[in-house]
C-alpha positions in Angstrom: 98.5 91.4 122.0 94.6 91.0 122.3 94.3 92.4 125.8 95.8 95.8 125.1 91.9 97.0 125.0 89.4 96.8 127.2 86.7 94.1 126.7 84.6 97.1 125.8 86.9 99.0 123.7 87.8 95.9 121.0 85.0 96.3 119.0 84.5 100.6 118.3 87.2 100.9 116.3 85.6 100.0 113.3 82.6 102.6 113.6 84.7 105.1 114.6 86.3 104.4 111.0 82.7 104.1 109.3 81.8 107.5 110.7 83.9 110.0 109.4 83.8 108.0 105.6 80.1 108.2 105.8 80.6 112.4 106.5 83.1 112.7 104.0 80.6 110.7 101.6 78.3 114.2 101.8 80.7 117.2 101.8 83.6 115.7 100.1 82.4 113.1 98.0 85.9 112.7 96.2 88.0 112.7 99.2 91.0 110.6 99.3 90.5 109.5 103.1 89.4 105.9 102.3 92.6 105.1 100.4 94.8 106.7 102.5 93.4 104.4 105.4 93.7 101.7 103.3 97.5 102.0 103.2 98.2 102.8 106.1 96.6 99.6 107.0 98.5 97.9 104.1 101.2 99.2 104.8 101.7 99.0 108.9 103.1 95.7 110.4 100.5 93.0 110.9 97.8 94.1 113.3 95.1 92.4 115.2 92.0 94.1 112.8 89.3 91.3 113.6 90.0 92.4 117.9 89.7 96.0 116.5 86.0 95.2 115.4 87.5 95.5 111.7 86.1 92.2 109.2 88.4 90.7 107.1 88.7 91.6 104.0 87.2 94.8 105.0 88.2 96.2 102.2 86.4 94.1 100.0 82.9 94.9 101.5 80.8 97.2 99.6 80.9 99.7 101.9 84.3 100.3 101.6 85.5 99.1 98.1 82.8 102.0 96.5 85.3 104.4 97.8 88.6 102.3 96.6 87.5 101.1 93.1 
């Protein structure tokens, strides 16, 4: 279903994501946030990520795997 966003909607999710990680990285460095998105991603039926602005594999970018390790 790649048209249930706007053109200009497809690609904000994944900053919107970045944001509060990057907060969270200053007052609560040990926060559990980052794994907790990464199940629910895991764990949610199969969704359209790459039309979401979200890599594959984006939990394998440095970013990211810093806070799943």
């Amino acid at each position: 279903m790649d048209d249930a966003l706007p053109e200009r909607a497809r690609k904000r999710i994944y900053p919107v994501l970045v944001s509060p990680q990057s907060v969270l990285d200053t007052i609560s460095p040990r926060t559990g946030w980052s794994r907790r998105l990464h199940g629910l991603l895991s764990e949610r039926p199969a969704m359209n990520l790459a039309g979401m602005g979200v890599a594959g594999r984006w939990d394998d970018d440095p970013f990211w795997s810093r806070h799943l390790g």
